[in-house]
N, C-alpha and C positions, 0 to 999 in steps of 0.2 A: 122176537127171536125165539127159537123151539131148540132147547139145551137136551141135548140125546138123552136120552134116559139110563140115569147111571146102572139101573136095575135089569135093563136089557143088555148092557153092557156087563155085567156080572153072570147073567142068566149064560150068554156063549160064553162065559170064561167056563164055565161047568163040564164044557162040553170040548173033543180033542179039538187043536188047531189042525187046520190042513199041513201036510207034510211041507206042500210048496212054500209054507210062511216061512219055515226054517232058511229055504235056498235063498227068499226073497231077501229076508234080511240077511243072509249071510254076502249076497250079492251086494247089498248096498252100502253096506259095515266097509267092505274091501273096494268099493268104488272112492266110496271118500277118505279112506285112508290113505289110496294110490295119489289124492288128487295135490297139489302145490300153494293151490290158490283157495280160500274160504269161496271168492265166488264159483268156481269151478264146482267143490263137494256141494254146495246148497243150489247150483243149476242142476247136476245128475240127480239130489235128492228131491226135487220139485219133479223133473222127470218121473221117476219111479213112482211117486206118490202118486203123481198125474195118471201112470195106468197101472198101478193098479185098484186107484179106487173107479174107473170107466169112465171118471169127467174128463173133459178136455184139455183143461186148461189148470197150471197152480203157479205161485208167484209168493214168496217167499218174503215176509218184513223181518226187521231189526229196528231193535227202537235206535234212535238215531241218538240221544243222550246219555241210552246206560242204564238212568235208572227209569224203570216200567211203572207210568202210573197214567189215570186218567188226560192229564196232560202232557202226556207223552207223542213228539211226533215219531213216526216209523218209517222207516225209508226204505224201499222196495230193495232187497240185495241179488233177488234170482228169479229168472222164472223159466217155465218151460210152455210157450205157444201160449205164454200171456201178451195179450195185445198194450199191457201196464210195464211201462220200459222200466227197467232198472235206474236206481237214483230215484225214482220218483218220492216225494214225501206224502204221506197219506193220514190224516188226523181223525183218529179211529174214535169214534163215540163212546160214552159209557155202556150204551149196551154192546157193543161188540167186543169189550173187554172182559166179556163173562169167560171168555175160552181162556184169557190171563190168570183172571182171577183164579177161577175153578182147577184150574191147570184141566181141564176135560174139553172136549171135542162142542163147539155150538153153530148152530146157523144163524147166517146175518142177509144181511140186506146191502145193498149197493148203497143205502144211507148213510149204514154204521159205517162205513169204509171210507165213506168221504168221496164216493167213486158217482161219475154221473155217465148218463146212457145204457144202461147195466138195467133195463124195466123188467121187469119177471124176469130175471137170474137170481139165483138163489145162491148164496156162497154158504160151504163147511170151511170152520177157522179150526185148524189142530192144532194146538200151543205146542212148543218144544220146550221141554219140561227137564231141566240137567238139576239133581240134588237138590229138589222140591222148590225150584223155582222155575220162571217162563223168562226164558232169555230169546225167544223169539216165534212168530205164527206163522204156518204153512196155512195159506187161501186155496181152496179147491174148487173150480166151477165150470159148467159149460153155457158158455154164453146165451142169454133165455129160456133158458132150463131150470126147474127147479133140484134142488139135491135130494135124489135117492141112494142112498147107498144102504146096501143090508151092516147089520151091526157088529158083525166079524170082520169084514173091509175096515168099518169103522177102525176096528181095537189094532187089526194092523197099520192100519195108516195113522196112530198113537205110536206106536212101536218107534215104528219107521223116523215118529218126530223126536222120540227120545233121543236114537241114534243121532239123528241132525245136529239137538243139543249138543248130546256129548262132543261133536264134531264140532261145534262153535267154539264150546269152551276151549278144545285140545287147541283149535287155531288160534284163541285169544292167551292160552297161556306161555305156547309158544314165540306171537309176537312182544308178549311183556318181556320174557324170555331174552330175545333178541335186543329189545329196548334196554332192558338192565346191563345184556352184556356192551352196548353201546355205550352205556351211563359208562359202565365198568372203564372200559377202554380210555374212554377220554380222561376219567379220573386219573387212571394207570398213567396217562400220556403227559398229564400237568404232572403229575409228583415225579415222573421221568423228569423234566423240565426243571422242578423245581430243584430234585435231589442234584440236577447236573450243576449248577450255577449255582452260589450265592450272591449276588447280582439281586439287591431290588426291584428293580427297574425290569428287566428281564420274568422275572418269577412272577408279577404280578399281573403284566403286560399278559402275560399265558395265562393266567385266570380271568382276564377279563374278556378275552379270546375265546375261549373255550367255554366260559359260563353260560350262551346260548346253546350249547349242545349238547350240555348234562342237566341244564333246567328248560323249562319252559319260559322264560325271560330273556327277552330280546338285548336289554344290558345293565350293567354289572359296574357300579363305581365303590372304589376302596378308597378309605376315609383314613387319616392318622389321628390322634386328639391329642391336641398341646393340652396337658393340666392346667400349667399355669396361667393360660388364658380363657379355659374353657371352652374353645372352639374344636372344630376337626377342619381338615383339611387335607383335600383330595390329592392321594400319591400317582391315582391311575385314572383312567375315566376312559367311554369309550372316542375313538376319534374322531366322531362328529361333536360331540360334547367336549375336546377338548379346543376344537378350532372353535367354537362358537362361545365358550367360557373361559376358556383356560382355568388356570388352577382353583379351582372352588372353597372357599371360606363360608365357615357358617360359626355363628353363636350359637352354642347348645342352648341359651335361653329361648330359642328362635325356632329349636327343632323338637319340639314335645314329644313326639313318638320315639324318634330318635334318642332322645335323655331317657326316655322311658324303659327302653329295651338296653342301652348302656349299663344303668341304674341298677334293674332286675337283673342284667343279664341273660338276658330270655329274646331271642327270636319272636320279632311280632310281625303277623302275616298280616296284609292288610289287602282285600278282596277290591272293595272300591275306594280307590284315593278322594273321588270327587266329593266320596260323603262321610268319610269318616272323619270322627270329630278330634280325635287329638292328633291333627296334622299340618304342617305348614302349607299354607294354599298359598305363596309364592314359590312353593319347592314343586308342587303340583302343575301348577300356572308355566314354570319356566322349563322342567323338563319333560311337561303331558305325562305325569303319573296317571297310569289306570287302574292296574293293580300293582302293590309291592311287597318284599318282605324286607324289613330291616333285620339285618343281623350285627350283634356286639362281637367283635375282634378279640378271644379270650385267650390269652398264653400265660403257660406257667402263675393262673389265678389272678393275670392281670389284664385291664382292659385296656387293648394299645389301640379301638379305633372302632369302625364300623363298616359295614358292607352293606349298599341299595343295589337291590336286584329288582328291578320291574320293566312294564308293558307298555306301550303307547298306543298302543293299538286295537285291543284287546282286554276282558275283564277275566281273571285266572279265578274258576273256584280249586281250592287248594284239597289236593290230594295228600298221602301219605308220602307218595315216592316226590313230591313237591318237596314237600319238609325235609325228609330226608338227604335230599341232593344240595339242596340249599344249603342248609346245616355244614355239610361234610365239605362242601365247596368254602364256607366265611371257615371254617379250623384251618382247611389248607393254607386261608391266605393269612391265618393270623400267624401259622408256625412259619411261613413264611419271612415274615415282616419280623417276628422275634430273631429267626435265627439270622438274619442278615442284619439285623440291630448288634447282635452276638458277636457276629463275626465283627464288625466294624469297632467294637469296642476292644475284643482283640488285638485287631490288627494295631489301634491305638495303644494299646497296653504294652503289645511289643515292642513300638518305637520309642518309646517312653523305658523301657529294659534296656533297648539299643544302648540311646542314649546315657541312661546310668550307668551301660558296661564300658562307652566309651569316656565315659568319665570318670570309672576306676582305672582304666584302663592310662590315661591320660595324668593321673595319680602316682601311679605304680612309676609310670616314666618319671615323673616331676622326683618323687622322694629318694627315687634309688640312685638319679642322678644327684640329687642335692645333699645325699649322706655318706655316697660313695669316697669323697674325698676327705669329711672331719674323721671317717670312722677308719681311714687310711692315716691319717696323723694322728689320731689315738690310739693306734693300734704299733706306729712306730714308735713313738714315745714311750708305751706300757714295754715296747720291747726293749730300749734301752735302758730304762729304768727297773727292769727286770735282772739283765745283764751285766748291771754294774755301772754301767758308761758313764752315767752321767753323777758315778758317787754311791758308794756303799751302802747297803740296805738290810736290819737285818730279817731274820728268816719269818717273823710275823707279817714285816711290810711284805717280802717275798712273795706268801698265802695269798696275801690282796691282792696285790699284782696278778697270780696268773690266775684268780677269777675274774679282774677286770678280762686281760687277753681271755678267758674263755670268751665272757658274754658277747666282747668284741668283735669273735669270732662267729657269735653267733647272729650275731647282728648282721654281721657281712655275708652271712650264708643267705639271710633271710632278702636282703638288699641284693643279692646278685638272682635267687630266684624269681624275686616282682620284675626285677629285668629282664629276667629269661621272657617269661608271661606277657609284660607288654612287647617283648618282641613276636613272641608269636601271635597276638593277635592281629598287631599292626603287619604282620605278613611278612615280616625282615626276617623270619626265622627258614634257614635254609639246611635242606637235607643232600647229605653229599652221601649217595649210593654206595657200596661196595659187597662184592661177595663176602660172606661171612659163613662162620660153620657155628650155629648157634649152640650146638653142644660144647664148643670148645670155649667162646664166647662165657656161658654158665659158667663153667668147672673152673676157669681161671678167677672169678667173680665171685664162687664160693671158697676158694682156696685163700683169695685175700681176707675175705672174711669173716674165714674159719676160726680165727681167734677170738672173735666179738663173741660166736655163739657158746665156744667153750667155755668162756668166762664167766656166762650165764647157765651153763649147762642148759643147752637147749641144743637136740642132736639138729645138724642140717643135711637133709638128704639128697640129692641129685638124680633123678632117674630122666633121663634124655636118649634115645635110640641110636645106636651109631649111625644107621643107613640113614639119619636124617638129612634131608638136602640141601644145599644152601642155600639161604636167603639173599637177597640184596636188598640192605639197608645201612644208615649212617651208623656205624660202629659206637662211635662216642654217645650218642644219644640211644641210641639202644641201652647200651649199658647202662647209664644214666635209669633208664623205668625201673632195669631189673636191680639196681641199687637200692633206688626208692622202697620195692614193693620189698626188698629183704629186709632191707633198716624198718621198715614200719613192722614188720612180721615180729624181728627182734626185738620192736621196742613195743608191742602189745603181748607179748607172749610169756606168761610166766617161766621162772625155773624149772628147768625138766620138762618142758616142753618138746617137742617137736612143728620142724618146718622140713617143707618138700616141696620142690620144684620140677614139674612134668614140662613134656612136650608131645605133641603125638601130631601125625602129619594127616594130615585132612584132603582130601580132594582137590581144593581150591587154598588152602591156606597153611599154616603151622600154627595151632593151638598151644598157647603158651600158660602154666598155672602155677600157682604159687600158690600151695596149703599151710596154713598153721594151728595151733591148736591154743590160740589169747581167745581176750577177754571176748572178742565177737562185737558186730554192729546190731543194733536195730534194725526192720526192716523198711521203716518210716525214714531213715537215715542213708540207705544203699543208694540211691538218685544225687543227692547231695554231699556226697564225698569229696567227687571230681571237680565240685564247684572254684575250689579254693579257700583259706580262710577258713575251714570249716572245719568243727570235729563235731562227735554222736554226743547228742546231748543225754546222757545218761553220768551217773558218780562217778563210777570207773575209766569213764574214757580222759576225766580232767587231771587222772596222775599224770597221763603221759603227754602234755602239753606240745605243742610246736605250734611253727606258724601254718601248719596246715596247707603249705603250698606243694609238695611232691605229689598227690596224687593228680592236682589239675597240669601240671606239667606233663606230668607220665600220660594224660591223657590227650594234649595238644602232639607231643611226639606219635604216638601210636597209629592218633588218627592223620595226621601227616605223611605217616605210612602207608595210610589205606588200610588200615586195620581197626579194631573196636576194641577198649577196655571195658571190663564191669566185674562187680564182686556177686559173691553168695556168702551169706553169714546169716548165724545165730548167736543169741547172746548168752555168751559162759560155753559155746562150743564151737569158737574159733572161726576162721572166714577164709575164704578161697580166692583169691584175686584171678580173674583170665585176661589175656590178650591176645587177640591175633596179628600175623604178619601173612599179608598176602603169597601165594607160594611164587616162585620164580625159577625158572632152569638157568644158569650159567654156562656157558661154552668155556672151555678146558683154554686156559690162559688170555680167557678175556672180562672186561668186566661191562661186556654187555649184557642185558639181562632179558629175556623174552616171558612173558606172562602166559602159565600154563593152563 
């Protein structure tokens, strides 16, 4: 082989190019950029090459593997009025990889090419040379000829192969391009899936589905691990594997690799199954491992299992975008697997609350029936014996007496509201509609009492809108909240305070509030008021004791309404209580009600 000489090839650089070189290459830049298809731009570019260096014939290789070395096969991608069809593979010699190596222009022989009946033709090999590498050779020749070409055609037809380059590359970064945005897609398409359902069975099934078309592994089996027996056992598999195994157990003592990447936590790629050494050759054996990657199942720092992605058919050497896909595919399936373990523990957690609220619930019935009646004959007796009836008393017994009737009475308040409670959980609690004028409703409710707050000196304000509309709701229990939320107003609000009660009509509803200026809740506290039973666990809130059941009342009423309660408070500057009532129009002497 006779390697141009770099020196004569320096020697016309010294010298101007022809104008025409400009058009030439400006023509062949815009040919292959017009073109859609790699082999389209590298057939016009074999073309062009072809006249203008005056041979006949050029035919365009690609290494068929990627990476360019002596054992590289090349496979023809183009040619123009080459009699060497496209597809062909050609096993190029070491000397004819001097035009790779050098990235410079050589002549070869129909030897180095691999090419037979080719006697006295001479071929020029021009490497395509993109960012000091050779991603692929233009072959130049006229059959039986040897190659003349002057050394300025040479440099152009260098030119000419850079552009090609570039044109390879542009086309191969665009198809990764493509391919990622395909990866993309289908990722996007599982976590669609997955985010739609919490469904096991469902979310996994879609990853083992779709793991052929974001990896290069034909399939995909998800593994759980019992701890306490050390084995895994498969939740998904694909459906030829699960009609011929059904659910698969395995010993992690049995699966080395397997333990191994669990163990580290680390992703192990495994190229050939049939020879590597720390592998189960029954797990090889029964499902034609060729190549694989075990992946460990990691959520929230814990390993819930395993993922085998491999081949049967085929030996994968592992790329980047390998690793990568793989990887992001065993996270999907782990948060998976956690967050429908999550859910499932929930939904268990709930029924188990069900259950204990039907059992307070069941409670509340049992005691306020079974105290209903002793705390009715202690309460007639303290009154008789109060009264005189049963025999004179004097004024010390007197004292005792009406703190027994307080507490009696207190008792009896607290025993008829666990019954209010378990009536309205158990659904027997019924609302009897009526127009009402909630301004009027308030003013009569602060006018009763107005005397509690005086006594404490605490101003109570009223501000309510005349034009306010009328609502339809049960009267008596209405009243009933706004009792509640004022006696609690009163009984957390120091002397000299102030309380205020708004209203303001809203679009869809009537906005109901109640300000005062006490001790204030926690904000850890505002969720659990409405519970029942409950006060803010802070010093101040234990002066003012009760059985803490008016606010979960006031809360079953409201929402019975179709309305929402909730507070706002801080602690030492007082708390807001809101509620809404759905709005309603009343027709003029009826007590039908139409929703605005």
């Amino acid at each position: 082989m006779n390697i141009i000489s770099r020196r004569m090839q320096e020697k016309y650089r010294e010298h101007q190019r022809p104008d025409k070189w400009c058009s030439l290459l400006f023509e062949n830049a815009a040919m292959m950029d017009r073109s859609d298809r790699l082999e389209d731009a590298l057939g016009g570019l074999s073309c062009n090459m072809s006249a203008s260096s005056g041979l006949d014939s050029c035919f365009i290789l690609l290494s068929d593997a990627g990476g360019i070395d002596a054992r590289s096969e090349w496979k023809v991608a183009a040619g123009c009025r080459a009699d060497i069809s496209p597809g062909r593979i050609l096993h190029i010699s070491r000397t004819a990889m001097a035009a790779v190596d050098s990235m410079g222009p050589a002549e070869a022989h129909a030897g180095d090419l691999g090419l037979s009946g080719y006697e006295g033709t001479g071929f020029l090999c021009v490497p395509l040379v993109s960012h000091m590498r050779t991603v692929g050779l233009a072959v130049l020749y006229t059959s039986g000829k040897c190659v003349d070409i002057p050394p300025d055609t040479i440099e152009l037809l260098v030119m000419m192969g850079v552009q090609g380059a570039h044109a390879i590359d542009e086309f191969n970064y665009k198809q990764e391009l493509q391919k990622r945005t395909d990866e993309l897609r289908r990722v996007y398409e599982i976590q669609r899936r997955i985010t739609s359902t919490i469904d096991l069975d469902e979310a996994t099934e879609s990853i083992v589905e779709n793991a052929p078309y974001i990896t290069r592994f034909q399939h995909c089996l998800i593994y759980l691990l019992d701890p306490n027996e050390r084995r895994i056992v498969s939740v998904r598999a694909p459906e030829a594997v699960e009609k011929k195994f059904g659910k698969l157990k395995f010993s992690l003592d049995e699966l080395v690799a397997t333990r191994i990447a669990m163990d580290e936590r680390k992703p192990l790629f495994i190229e050939d199954a049939r020879t590597f050494p720390n592998i189960s050759k029954r797990i090889v054996n029964m499902l034609g491992w060729v190549s694989a990657i075990v992946l460990p199942l990691i959520s929230r720092d814990r390993v819930l299992g395993v993922m085998w992605l491999y081949t049967t058919d085929r030996m994968v050497h592992f790329d980047d975008n390998d690793r990568r896909s793989a990887i992001a595919l065993s996270d999907q399936a782990a948060n998976v697997i956690d967050a429908a373990r999550i859910h499932k523990e929930l939904e268990e957690s709930y029924e188990k609350l069900k259950d204990l609220d039907r059992t307070k619930m069941e409670f509340f019935t049992l005691i306020s029936h079974e105290l209903r009646n002793p705390l009715a004959i202690i309460k007639g007796y303290t009154e008789l014996l109060y009264d005189g009836t049963l025999g004179p008393i004097n004024d010390k017994q007197k004292d005792k007496l009406a703190r027994v009737r307080e507490n009696v009475d207190k008792l009896a308040d607290m025993v008829g509201k666990m019954s209010e409670i378990s009536s309205l959980e158990s659904r027997k609690y019924t609302v009897d509609r009526v127009p009402v004028s909630l301004g009027d409703m308030v003013s009569e409710i602060a006018e009763t009492m107005g005397f509690l707050f005086q006594n404490k000196r605490i101003t109570l304000n009223v501000d309510i809108p005349e034009n306010l509309p009328l609502v339809e709701v049960d009267r008596k229990k209405m009243e009933q909240v706004l009792l509640n939320l004022l006696n609690n107003a009163l009984k957390y609000t120091p002397e000299g305070g102030h309380v205020t009660v708004t209203a303001e009509d809203r679009p869809a509803d009537i906005l109901v509030s109640v300000w005062d200026t006490g001790i204030g809740i926690p904000q850890k506290d505002l969720d659990k008021i409405f519970s029942g039973f409950y006060h803010s666990g802070y010093k101040l809130s234990y002066e003012y004791k009760g059985p803490g059941l008016g606010l979960a009342i006031s809360r079953k009423i409201i929402e019975g309404h179709g309305g929402r309660i909730w507070a706002k408070s801080e602690v030492g500057k007082g708390s807001t209580f809101y509620f809404t009532i759905p709005k309603r129009t009343v027709a003029s002497g009826s007590a039908e009600a139409k929703t605005t």
